[in-house]
Backbone bond lengths (Angstrom), bond angles and torsions (degrees), N, CA, C in turn:
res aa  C-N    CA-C-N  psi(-1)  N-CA   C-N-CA  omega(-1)  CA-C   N-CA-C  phi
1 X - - - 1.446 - - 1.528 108.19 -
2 X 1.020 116.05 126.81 1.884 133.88 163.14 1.480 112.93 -50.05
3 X 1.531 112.59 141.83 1.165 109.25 168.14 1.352 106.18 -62.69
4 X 1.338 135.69 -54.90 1.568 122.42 -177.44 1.583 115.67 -36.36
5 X 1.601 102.37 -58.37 1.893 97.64 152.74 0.962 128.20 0.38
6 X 1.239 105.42 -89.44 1.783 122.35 169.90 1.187 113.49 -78.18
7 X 0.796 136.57 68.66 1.568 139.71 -178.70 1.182 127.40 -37.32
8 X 1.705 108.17 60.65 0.933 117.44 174.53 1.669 108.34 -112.59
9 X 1.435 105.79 164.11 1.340 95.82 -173.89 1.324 113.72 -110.72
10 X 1.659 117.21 161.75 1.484 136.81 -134.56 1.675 92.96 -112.21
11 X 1.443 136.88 76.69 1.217 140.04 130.11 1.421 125.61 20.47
12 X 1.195 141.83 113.48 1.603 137.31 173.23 2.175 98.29 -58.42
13 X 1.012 102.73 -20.15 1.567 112.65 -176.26 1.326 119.58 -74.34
14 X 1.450 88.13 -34.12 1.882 108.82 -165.86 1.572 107.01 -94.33
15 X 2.032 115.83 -1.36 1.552 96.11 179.14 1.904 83.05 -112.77
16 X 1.099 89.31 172.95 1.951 119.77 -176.14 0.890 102.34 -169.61
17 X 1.666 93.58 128.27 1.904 118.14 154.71 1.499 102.78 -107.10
18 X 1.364 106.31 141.52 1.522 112.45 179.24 1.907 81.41 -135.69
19 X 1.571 101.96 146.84 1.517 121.28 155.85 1.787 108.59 -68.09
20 X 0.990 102.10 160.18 1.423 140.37 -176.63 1.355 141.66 -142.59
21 X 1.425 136.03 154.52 1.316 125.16 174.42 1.327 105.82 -146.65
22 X 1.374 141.66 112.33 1.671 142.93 -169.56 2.213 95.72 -66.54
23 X 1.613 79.34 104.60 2.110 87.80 157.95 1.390 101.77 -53.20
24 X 1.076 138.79 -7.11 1.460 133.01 -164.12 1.681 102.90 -95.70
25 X 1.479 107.28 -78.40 1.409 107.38 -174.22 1.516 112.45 -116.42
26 X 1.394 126.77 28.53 1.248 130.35 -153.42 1.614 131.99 8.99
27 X 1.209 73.39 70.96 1.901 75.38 -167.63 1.965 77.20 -103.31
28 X 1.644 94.86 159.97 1.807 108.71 165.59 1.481 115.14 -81.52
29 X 1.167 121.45 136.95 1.616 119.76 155.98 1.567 115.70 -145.61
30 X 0.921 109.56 177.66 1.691 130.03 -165.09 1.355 117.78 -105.94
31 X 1.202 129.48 70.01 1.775 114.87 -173.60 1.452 112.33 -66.46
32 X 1.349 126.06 157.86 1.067 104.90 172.80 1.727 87.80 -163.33
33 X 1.614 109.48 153.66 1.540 114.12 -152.68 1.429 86.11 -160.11
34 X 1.593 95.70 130.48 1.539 119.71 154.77 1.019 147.63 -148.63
35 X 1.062 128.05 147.12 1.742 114.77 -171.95 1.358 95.89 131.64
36 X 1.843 109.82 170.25 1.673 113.77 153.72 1.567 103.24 -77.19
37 X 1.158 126.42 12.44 1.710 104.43 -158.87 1.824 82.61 -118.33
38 X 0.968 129.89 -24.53 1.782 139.52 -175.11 1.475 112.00 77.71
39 X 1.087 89.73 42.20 2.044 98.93 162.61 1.689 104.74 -31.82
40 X 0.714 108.34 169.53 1.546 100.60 179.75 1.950 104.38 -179.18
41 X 1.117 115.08 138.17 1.444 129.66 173.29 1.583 121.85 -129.11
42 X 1.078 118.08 166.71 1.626 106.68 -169.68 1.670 88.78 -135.56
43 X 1.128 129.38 106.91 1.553 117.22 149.30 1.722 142.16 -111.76
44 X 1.092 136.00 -172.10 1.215 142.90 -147.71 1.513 76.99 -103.32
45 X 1.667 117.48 153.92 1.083 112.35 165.73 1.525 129.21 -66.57
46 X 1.327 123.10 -13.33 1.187 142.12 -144.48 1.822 84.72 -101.84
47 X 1.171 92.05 -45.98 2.100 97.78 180.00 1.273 111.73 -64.64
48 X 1.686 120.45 -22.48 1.093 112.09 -175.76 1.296 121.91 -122.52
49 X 1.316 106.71 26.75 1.256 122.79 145.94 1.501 117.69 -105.22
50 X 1.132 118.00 -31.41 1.573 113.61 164.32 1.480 114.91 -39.25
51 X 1.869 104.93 -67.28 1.329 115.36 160.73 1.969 134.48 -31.81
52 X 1.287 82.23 -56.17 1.691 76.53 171.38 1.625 126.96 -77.03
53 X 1.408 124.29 -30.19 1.037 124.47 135.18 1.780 116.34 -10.15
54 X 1.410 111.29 -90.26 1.201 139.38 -164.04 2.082 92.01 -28.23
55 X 1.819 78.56 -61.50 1.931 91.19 -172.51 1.757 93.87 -44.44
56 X 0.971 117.14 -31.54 1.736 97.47 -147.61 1.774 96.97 -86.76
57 X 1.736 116.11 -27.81 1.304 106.02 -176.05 1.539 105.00 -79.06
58 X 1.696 112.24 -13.49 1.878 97.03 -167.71 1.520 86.75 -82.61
59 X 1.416 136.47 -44.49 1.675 137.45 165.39 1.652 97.99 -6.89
60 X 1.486 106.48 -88.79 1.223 134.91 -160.79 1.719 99.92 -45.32
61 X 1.450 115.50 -60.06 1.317 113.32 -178.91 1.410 108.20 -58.06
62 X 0.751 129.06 -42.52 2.120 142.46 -174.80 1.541 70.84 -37.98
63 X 1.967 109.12 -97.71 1.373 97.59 -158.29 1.228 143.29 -47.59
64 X 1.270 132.68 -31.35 1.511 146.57 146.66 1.511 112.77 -38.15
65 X 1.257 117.76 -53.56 1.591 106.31 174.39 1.624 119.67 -66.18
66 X 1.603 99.34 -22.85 1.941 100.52 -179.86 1.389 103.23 -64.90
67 X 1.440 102.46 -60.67 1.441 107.69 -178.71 1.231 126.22 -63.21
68 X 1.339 120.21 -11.99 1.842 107.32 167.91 1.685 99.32 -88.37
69 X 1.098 136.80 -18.34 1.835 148.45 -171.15 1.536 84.17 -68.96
70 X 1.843 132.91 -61.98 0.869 149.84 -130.04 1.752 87.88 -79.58
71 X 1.265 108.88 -68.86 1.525 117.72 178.47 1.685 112.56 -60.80
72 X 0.654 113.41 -29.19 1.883 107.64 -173.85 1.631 89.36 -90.74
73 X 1.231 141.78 -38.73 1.720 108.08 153.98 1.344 131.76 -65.08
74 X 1.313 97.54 -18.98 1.660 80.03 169.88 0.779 107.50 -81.40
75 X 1.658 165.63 -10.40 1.182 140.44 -138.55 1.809 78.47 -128.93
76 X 1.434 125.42 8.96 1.472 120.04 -177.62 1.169 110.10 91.25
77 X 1.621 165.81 39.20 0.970 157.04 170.55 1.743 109.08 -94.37
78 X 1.221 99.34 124.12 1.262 93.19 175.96 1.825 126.91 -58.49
79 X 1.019 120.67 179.39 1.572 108.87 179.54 1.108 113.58 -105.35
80 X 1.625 124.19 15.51 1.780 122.53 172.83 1.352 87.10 -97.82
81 X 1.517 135.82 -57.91 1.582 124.34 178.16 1.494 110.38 -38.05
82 X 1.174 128.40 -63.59 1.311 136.95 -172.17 1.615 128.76 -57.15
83 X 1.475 92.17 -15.90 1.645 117.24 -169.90 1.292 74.36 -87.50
84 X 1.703 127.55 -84.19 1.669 134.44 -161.11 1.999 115.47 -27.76
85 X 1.914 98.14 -45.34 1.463 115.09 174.25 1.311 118.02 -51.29
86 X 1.288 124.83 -44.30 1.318 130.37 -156.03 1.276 104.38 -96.93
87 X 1.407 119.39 -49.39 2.091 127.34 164.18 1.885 83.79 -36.34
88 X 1.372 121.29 -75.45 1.551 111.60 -140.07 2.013 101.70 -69.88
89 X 1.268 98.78 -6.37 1.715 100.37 -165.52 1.697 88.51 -95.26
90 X 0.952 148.71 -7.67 1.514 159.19 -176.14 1.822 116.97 -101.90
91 X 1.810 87.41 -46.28 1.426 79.52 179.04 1.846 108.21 -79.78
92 X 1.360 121.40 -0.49 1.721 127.46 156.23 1.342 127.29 -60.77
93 X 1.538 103.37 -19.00 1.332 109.69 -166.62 1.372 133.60 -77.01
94 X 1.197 142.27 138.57 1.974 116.53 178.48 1.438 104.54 -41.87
């Protein structure tokens, strides 16, 4: 069962990437495990840098989207305009 399953939520504490090397064919990979239950995935290094990437642009967008939410109430915008802004400024995005 998935942490979403259990709907519990997933901790910055509770995920880990550790390096790796397959006894098998020595190739490198990335394990990485989270949750109380130890979900766990194995990727290519190349995947998990794609991946962390990914974390760092949705990061980056998080703050940029607070802070434009933050300014378009102050200036009075309601939050169905602002909801419509942010869907169409997202669906632009890589």
């Amino acid at each position: 069962m998935s942490a979403a399953e259990r709907e519990e939520p997933v901790t910055p504490d509770a995920i880990m990437a550790l390096s790796g090397v397959s006894l098998f064919d020595g190739s490198p990979f990335v394990a990485l495990t989270w949750g109380a239950g130890g979900d766990r995935a194995q990727l290519t290094p190349e995947l998990a840098r794609d991946l962390a990437l990914n974390v760092l642009q949705a990061a980056d967008a998080a703050e940029f989207d607070a802070g434009l939410v933050a300014e378009l109430r102050r200036i009075g915008m309601e939050d169905e305009p602002i909801a419509a802004l942010l869907w169409a400024l997202r669906e632009g995005r890589p």
